[in-house]
ROVODO-345908 format. One record per residue (C-alpha): residue number from 1; residue in three letters; y, z, x. Coordinates in nm, 2 decimals. Each point is the difference from the previous one (the first is absolute). Example, Ala and Ser with C-alpha at 12.3 -4.5 7.8 and 13.67 -1.06 7.14 Angstrom:
BEGIN
num=1 | residu=Ala | y=-0.45 | z=0.78 | x=1.23
num=2 | residu=Ser | y=0.34 | z=-0.07 | x=0.14
***
This chain:
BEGIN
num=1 | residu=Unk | y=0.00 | z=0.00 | x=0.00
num=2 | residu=Unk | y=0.34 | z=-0.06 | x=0.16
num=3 | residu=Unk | y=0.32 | z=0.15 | x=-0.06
num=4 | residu=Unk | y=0.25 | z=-0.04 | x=-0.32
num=5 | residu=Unk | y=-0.26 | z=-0.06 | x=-0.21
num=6 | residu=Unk | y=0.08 | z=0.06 | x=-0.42
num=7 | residu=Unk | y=-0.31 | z=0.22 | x=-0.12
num=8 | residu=Unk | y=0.00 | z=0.18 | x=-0.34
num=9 | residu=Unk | y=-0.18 | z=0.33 | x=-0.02
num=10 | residu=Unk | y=-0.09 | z=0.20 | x=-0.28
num=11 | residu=Unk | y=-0.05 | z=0.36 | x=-0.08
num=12 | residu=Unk | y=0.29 | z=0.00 | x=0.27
num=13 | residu=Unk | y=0.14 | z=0.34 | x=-0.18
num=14 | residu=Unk | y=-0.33 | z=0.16 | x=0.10
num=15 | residu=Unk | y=-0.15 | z=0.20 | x=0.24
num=16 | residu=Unk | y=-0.15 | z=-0.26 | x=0.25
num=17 | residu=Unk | y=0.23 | z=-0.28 | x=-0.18
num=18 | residu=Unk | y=0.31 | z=0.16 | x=0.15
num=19 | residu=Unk | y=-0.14 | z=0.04 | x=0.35
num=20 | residu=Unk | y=-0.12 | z=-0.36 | x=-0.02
num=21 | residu=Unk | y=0.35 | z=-0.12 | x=-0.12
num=22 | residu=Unk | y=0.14 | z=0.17 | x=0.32
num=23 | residu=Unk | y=-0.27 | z=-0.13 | x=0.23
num=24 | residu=Unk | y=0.08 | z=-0.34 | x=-0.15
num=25 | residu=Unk | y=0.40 | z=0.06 | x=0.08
num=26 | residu=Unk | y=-0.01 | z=0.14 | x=0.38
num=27 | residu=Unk | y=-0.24 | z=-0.34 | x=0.04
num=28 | residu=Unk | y=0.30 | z=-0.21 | x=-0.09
num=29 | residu=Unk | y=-0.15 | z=-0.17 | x=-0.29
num=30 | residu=Unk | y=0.21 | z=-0.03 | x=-0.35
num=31 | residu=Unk | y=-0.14 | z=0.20 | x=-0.28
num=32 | residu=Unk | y=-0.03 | z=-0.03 | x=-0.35
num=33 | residu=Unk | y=-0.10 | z=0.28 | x=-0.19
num=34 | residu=Unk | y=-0.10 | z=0.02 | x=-0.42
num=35 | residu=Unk | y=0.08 | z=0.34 | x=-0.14
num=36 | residu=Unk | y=0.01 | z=0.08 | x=-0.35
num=37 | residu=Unk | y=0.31 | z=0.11 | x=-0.19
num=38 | residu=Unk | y=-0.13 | z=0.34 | x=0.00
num=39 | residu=Unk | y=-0.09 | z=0.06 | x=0.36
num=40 | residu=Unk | y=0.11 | z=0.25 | x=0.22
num=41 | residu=Unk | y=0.18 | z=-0.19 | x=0.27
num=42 | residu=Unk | y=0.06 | z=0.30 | x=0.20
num=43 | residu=Unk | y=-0.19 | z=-0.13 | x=0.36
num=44 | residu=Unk | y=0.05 | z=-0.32 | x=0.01
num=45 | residu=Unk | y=0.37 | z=-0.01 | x=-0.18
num=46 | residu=Unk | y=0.21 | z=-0.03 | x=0.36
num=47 | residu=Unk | y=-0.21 | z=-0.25 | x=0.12
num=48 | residu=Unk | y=0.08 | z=-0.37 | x=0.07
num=49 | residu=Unk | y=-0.21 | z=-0.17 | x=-0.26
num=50 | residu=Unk | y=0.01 | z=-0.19 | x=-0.35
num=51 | residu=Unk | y=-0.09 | z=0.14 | x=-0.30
num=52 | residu=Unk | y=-0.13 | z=-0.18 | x=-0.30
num=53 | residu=Unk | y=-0.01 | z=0.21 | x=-0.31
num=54 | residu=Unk | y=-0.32 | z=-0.01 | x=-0.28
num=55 | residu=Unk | y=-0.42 | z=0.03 | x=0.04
num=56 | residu=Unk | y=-0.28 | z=-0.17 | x=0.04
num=57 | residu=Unk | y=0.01 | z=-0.06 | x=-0.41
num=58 | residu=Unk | y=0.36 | z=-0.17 | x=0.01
num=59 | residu=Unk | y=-0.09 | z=-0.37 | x=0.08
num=60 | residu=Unk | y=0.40 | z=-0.06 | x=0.11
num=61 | residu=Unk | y=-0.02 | z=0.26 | x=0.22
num=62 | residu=Unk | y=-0.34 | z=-0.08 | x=0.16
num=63 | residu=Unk | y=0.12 | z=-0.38 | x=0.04
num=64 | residu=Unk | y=0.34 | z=0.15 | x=0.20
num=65 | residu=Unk | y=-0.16 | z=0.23 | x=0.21
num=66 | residu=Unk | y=-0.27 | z=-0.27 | x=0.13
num=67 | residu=Unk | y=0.30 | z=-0.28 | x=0.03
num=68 | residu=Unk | y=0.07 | z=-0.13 | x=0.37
num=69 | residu=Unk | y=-0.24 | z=0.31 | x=0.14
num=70 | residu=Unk | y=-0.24 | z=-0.06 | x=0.30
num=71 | residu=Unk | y=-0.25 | z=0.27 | x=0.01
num=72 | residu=Unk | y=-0.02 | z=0.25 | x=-0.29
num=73 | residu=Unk | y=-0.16 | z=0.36 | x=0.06
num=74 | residu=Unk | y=-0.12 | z=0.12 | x=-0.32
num=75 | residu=Unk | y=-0.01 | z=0.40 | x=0.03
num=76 | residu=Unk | y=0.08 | z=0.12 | x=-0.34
num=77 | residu=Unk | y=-0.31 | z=0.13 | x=-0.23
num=78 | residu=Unk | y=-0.06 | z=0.27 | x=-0.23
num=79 | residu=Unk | y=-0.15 | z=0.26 | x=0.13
num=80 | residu=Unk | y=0.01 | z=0.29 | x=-0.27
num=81 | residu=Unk | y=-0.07 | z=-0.10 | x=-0.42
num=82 | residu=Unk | y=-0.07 | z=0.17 | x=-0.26
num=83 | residu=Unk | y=-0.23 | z=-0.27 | x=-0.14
num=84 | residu=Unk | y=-0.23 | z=-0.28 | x=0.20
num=85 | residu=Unk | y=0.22 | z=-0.28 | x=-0.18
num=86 | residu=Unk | y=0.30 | z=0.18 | x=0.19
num=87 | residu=Unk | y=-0.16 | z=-0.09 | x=0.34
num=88 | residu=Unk | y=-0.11 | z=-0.35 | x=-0.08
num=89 | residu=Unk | y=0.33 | z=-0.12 | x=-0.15
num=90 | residu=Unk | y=0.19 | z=0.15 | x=0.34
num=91 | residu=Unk | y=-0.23 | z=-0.12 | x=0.24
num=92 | residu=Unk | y=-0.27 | z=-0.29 | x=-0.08
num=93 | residu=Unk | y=0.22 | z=-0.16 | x=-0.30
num=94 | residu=Unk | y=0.31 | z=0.00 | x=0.21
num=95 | residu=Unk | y=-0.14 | z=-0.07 | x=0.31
num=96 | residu=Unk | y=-0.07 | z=-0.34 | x=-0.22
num=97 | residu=Unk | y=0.28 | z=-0.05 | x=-0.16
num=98 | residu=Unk | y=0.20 | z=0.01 | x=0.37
num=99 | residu=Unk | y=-0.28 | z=-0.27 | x=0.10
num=100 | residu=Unk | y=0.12 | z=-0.23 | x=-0.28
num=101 | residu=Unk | y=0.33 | z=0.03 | x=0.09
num=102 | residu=Unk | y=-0.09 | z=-0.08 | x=0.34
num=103 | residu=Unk | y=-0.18 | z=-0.32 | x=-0.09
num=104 | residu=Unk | y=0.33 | z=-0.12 | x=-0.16
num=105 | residu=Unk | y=0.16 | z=0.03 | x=0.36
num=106 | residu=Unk | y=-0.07 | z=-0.20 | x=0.30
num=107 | residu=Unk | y=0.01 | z=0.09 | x=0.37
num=108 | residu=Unk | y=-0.13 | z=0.34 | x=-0.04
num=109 | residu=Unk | y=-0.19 | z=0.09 | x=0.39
num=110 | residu=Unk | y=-0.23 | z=0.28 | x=-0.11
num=111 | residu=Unk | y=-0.01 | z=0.23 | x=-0.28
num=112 | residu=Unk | y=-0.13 | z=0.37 | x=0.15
num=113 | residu=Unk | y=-0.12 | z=0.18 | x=-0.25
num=114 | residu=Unk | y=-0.05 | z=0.45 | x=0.06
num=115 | residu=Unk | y=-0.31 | z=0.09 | x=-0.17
num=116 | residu=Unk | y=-0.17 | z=0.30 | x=0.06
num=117 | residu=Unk | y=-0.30 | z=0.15 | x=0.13
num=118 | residu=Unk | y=-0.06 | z=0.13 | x=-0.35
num=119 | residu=Unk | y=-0.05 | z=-0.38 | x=-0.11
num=120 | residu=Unk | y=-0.36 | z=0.00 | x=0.19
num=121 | residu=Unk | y=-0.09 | z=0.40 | x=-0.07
num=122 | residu=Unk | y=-0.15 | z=0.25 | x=0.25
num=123 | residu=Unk | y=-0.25 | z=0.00 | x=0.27
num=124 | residu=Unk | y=-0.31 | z=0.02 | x=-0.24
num=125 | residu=Unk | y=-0.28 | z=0.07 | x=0.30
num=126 | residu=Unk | y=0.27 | z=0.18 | x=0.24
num=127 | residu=Unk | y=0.08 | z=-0.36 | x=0.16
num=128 | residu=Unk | y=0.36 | z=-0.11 | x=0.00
num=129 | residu=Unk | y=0.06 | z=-0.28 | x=-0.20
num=130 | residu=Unk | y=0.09 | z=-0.35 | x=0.15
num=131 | residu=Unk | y=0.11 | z=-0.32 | x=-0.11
num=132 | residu=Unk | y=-0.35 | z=-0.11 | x=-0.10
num=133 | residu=Unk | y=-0.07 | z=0.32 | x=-0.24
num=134 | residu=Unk | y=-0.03 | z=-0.08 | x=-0.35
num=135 | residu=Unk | y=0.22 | z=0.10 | x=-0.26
num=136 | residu=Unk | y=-0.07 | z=0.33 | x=-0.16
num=137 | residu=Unk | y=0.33 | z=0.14 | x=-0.13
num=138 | residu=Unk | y=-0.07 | z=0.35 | x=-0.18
num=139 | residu=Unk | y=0.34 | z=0.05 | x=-0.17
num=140 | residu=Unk | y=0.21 | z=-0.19 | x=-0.22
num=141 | residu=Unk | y=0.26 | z=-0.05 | x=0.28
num=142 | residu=Unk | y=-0.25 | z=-0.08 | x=0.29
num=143 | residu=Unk | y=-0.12 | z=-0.28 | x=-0.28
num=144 | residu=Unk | y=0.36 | z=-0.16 | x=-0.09
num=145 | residu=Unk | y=0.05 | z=0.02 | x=0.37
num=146 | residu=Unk | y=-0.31 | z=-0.21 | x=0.05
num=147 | residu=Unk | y=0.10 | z=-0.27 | x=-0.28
num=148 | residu=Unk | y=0.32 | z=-0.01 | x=0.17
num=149 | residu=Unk | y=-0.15 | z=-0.10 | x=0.26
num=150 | residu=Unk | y=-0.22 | z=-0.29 | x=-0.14
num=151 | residu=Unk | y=0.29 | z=-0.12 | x=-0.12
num=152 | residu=Unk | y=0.20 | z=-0.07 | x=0.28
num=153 | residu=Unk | y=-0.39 | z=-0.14 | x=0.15
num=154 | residu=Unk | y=-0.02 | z=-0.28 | x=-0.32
num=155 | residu=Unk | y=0.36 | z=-0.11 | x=0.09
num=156 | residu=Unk | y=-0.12 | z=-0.06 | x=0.36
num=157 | residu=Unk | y=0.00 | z=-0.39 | x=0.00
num=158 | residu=Unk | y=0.35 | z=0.00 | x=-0.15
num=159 | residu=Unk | y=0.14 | z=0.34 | x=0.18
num=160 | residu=Unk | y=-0.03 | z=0.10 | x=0.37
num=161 | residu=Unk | y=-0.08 | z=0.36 | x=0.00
num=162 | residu=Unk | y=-0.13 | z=0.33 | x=0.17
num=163 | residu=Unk | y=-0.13 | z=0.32 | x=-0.15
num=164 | residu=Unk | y=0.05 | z=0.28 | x=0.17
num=165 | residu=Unk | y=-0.16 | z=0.39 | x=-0.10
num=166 | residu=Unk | y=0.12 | z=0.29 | x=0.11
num=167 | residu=Unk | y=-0.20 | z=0.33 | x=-0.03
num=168 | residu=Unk | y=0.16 | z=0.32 | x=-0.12
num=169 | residu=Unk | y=0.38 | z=-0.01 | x=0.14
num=170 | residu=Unk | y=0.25 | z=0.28 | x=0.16
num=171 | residu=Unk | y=0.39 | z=0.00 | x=0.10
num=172 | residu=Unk | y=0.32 | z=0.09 | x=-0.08
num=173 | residu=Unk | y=0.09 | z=-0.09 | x=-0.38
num=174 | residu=Unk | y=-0.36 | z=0.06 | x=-0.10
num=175 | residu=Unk | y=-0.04 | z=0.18 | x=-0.34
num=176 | residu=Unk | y=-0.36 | z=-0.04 | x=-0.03
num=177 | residu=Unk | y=-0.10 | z=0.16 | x=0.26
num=178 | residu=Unk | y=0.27 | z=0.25 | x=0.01
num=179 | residu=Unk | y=-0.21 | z=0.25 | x=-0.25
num=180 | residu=Unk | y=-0.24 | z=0.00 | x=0.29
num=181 | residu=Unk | y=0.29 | z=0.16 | x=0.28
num=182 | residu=Unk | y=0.12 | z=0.19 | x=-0.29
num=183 | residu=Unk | y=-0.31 | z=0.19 | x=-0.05
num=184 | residu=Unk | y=-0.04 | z=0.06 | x=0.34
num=185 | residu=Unk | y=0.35 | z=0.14 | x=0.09
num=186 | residu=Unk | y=-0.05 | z=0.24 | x=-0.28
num=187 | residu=Unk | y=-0.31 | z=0.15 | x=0.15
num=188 | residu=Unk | y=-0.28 | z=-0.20 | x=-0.21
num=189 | residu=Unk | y=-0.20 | z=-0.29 | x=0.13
num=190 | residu=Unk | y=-0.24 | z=-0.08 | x=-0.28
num=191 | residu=Unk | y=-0.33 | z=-0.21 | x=0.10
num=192 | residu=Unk | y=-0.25 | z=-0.20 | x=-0.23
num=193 | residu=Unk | y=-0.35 | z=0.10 | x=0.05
num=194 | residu=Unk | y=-0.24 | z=0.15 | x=0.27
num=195 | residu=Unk | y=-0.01 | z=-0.26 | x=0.23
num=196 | residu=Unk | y=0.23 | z=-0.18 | x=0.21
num=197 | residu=Unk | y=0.15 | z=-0.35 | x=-0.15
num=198 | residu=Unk | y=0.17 | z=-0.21 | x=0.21
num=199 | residu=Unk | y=0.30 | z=-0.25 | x=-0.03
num=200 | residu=Unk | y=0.21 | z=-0.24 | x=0.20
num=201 | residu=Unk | y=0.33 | z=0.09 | x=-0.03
num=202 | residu=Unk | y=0.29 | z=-0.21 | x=0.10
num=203 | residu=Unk | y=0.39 | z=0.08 | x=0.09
num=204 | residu=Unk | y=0.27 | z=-0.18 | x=-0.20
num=205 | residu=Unk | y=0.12 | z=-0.15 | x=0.39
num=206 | residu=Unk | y=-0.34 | z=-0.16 | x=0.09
num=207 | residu=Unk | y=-0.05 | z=-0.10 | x=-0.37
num=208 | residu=Unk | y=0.30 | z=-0.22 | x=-0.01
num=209 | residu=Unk | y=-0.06 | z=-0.12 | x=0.34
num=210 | residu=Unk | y=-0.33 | z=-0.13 | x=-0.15
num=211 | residu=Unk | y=0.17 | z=-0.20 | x=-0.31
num=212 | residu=Unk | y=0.22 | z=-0.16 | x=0.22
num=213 | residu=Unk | y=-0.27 | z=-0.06 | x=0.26
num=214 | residu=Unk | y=-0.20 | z=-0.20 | x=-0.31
num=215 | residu=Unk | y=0.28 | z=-0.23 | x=-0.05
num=216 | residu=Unk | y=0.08 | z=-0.06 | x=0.34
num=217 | residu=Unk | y=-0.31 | z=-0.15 | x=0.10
num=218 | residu=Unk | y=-0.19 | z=-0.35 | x=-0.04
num=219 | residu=Unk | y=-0.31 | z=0.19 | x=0.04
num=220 | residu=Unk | y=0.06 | z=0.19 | x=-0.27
num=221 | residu=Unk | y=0.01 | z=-0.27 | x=-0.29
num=222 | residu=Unk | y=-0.22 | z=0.03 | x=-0.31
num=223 | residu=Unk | y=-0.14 | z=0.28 | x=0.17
num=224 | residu=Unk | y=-0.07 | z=0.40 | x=-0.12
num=225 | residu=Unk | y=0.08 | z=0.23 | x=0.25
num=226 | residu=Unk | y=-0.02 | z=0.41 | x=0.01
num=227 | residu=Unk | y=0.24 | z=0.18 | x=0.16
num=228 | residu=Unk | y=-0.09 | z=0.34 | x=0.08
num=229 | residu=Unk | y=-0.03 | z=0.30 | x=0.27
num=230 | residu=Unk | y=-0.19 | z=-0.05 | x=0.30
num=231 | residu=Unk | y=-0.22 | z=0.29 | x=-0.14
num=232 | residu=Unk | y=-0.08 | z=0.19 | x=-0.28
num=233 | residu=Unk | y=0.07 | z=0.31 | x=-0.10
num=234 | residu=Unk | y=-0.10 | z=0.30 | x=-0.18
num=235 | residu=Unk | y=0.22 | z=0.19 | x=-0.29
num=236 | residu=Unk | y=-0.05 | z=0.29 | x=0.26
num=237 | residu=Unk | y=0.15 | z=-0.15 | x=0.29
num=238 | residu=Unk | y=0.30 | z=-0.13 | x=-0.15
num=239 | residu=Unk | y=0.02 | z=0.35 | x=-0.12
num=240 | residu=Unk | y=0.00 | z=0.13 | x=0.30
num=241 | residu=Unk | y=0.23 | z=-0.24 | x=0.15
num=242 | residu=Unk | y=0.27 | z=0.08 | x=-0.28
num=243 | residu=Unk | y=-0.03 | z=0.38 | x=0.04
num=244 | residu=Unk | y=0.08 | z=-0.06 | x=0.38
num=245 | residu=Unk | y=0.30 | z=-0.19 | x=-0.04
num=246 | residu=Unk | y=0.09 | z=0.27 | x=-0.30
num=247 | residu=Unk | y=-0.07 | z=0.26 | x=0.22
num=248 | residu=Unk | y=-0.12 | z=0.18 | x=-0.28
num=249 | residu=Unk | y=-0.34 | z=0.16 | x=-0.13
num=250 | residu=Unk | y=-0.18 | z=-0.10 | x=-0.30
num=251 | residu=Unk | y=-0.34 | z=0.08 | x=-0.22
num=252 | residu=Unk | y=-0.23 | z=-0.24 | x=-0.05
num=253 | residu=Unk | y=-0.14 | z=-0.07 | x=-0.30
num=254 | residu=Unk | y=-0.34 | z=-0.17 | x=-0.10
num=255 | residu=Unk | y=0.03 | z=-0.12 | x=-0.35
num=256 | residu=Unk | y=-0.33 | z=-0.16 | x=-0.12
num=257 | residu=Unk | y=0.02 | z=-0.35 | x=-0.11
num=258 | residu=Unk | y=-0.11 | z=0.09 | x=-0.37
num=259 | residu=Unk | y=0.33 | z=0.25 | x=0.00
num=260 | residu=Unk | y=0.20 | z=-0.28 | x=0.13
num=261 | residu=Unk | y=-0.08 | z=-0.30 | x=-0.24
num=262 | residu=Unk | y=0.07 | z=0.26 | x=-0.28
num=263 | residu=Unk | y=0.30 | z=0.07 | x=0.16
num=264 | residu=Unk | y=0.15 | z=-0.35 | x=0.04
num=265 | residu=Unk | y=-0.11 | z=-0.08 | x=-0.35
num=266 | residu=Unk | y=0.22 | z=0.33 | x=-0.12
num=267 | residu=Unk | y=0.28 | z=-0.14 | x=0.22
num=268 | residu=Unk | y=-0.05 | z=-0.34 | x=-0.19
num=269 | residu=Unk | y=-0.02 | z=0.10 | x=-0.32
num=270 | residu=Unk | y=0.32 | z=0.22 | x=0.06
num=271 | residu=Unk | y=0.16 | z=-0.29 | x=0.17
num=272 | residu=Unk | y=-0.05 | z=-0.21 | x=-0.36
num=273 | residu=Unk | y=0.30 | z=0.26 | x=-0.16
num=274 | residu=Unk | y=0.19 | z=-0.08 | x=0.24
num=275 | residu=Unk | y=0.28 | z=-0.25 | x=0.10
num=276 | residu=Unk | y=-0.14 | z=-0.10 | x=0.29
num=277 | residu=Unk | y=-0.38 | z=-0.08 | x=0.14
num=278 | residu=Unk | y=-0.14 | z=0.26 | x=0.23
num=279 | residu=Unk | y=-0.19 | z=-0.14 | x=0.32
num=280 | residu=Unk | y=-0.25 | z=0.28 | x=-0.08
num=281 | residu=Unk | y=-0.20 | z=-0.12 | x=-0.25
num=282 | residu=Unk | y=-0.40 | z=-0.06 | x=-0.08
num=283 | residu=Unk | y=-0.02 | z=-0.31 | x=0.17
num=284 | residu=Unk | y=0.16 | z=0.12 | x=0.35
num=285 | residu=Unk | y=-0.26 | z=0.33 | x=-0.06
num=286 | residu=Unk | y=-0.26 | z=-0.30 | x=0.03
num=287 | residu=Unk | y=0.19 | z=-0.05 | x=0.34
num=288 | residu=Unk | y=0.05 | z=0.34 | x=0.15
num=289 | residu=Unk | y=-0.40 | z=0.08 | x=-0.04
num=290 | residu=Unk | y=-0.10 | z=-0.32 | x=0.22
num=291 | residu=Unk | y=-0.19 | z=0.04 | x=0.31
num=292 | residu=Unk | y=0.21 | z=-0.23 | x=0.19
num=293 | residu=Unk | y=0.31 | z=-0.22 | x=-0.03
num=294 | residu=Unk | y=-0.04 | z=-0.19 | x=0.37
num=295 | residu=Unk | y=0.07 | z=-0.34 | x=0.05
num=296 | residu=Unk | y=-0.10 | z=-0.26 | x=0.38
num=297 | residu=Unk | y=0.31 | z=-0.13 | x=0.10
num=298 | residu=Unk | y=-0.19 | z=-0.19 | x=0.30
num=299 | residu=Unk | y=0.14 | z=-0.32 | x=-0.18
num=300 | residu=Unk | y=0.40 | z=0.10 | x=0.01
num=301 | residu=Unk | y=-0.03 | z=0.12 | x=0.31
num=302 | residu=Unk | y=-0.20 | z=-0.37 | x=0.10
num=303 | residu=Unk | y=0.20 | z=-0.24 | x=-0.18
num=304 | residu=Unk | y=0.34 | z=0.19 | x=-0.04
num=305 | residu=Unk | y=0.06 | z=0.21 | x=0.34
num=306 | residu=Unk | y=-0.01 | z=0.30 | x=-0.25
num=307 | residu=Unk | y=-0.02 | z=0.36 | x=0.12
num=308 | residu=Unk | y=0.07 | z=0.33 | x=-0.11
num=309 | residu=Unk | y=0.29 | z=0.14 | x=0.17
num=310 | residu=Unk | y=0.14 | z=0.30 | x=-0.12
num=311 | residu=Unk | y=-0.27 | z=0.31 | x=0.04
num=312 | residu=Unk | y=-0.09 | z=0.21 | x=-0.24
num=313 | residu=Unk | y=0.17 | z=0.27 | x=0.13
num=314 | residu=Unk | y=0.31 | z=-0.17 | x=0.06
num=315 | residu=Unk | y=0.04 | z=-0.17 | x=-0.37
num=316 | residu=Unk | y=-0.07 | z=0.32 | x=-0.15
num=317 | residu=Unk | y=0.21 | z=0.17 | x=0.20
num=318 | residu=Unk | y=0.25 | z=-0.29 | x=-0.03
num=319 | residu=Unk | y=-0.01 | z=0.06 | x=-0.39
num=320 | residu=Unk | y=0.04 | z=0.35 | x=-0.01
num=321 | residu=Unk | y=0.30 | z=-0.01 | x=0.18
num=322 | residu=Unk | y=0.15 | z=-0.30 | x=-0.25
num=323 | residu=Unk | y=-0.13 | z=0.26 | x=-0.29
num=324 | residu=Unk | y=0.22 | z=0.27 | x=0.12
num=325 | residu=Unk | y=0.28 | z=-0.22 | x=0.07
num=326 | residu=Unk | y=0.01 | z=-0.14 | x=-0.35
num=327 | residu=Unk | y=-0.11 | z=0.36 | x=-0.18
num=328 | residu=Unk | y=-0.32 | z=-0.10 | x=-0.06
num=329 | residu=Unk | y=-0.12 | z=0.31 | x=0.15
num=330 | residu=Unk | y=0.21 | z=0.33 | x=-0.04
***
């Protein structure tokens, strides 16, 4: 990719939207960005870029935001619902409508789509998953991630594109896993079962630096890549890790899996009264009592130069400090 290129991102208000929208910028290239009207500009609102106003269900919009762009890096995706047709419509049915809006255009150079780990499902045996696993989503949101997917893959012949999944994600601006260094600062660090699950786990720097890698290279068109630590981890090391960088003590809590489905489905059901969807619900209960979430990234690191760069114990300790600063953590 070379420099002063026009790109439109989406999800660009989000978490790893906004630190891809700043990659994007300190790379020189001219950035495009489609937000709704209700957004919460507040990262990415000083920023050099172009904003073009609607969703992925506002056809004017959708035609705009593609118009005279190069590469488009599609980040946004619902990731909390109170209903299944909540995570279809904002990921695999807008994912297609984008497409078609794209196939009205000419001149697009590669379409990089941010999928997730979730869109494949866990390490059923204990081995990490790869490029060649099957499908086996086992929540509504790891499916509509996966249709998503295939279809971006049935617009291949017409559409230049890259897939890219990250595993579970960390950083600065991060609500989701926020509750997690919450807990932990206030003396509780809750685990799922009696045995040790493992994930990758993947800081908001290196996950961005992946994205962009995806578009960057020749290697990488119509191709699936996972991006991902070097190693996997247990719920126990992080753990361990955070409370270092805390400096603080903790208990340690082993909550049977049974207790923690029942739980998330309490937190789900409560979550239906209110305004907004809670990211604890049933289906991510489904997700929390997994063996393993682990993913090979022997192919990014191959065909993209991929590598995990920020430790551990530097992100986390990285993150903490931006929780502080913004009074995350008081």
């Amino acid at each position: 990719m070379f420099t002063k290129m026009k790109i439109l991102v989406t999800g660009a208000t989000g978490f790893i939207g906004s630190h891809l929208t700043e990659g994007l910028i300190r790379k020189g290239h001219k950035v495009k960005c489609l937000v709704r009207k209700t957004a919460d500009l507040k990262w990415i609102k000083n920023l050099p870029v172009e904003f073009v106003v609607g969703d992925f269900f506002d056809e004017k919009a959708l035609h705009s935001a593609v118009e005279d762009v190069e590469y488009i890096y599609h980040v946004a995706g619902v990731t909390a619902s109170k209903t299944a047709k909540g995570y279809y419509l904002g990921n695999q049915f807008a994912t297609r409508n984008l497409l078609n809006a794209v196939k009205a255009t000419s001149g697009l150079k590669r379409f990089v789509f941010v999928s997730s780990l979730t869109a494949v499902g866990p390490s059923l045996d204990g081995t990490p998953v790869n490029e060649e696993t099957p499908y086996h989503p086992i929540t509504s949101y790891g499916k509509s991630k996966m249709k998503a997917e295939l279809e971006v893959i049935r617009y291949k012949d017409k559409i230049p594109f890259t897939i890219v999944r990250p595993p579970a994600l960390y950083g600065p601006r991060d609500t989701a896993s926020f509750s997690f260094f919450k807990s932990v600062y206030n003396g509780i660090i809750p685990l799922v079962g009696f045995k040790q699950k493992f994930v990758n786990i993947l800081h908001s720097q290196d996950t961005v630096e992946g994205i962009i890698l995806a578009g960057e290279k020749p290697e990488a068109l119509n191709n699936i890549y996972f991006i991902g630590s070097e190693k996997s981890y247990t719920w126990e090391e992080i753990s361990n890790v955070t409370l270092k960088a805390l400096n603080r003590k903790a208990i340690k809590i082993r909550v049977p899996e049974t207790v923690t489905r029942l739980f998330a489905g309490a937190a789900g059901i409560v979550s239906l009264f209110k305004g907004k969807p809670d990211i604890l619900n049933w289906e991510k209960g489904r997700d929390m009592v997994a063996d393993a979430w682990t993913c090979d990234i022997s192919k990014a690191k191959r065909d993209l130069g991929f590598r995990q760069n920020v430790s551990l114990e530097d992100g986390i300790k990285q993150t903490i400090e931006w929780y502080k600063e913004y009074g995350w953590l008081k």
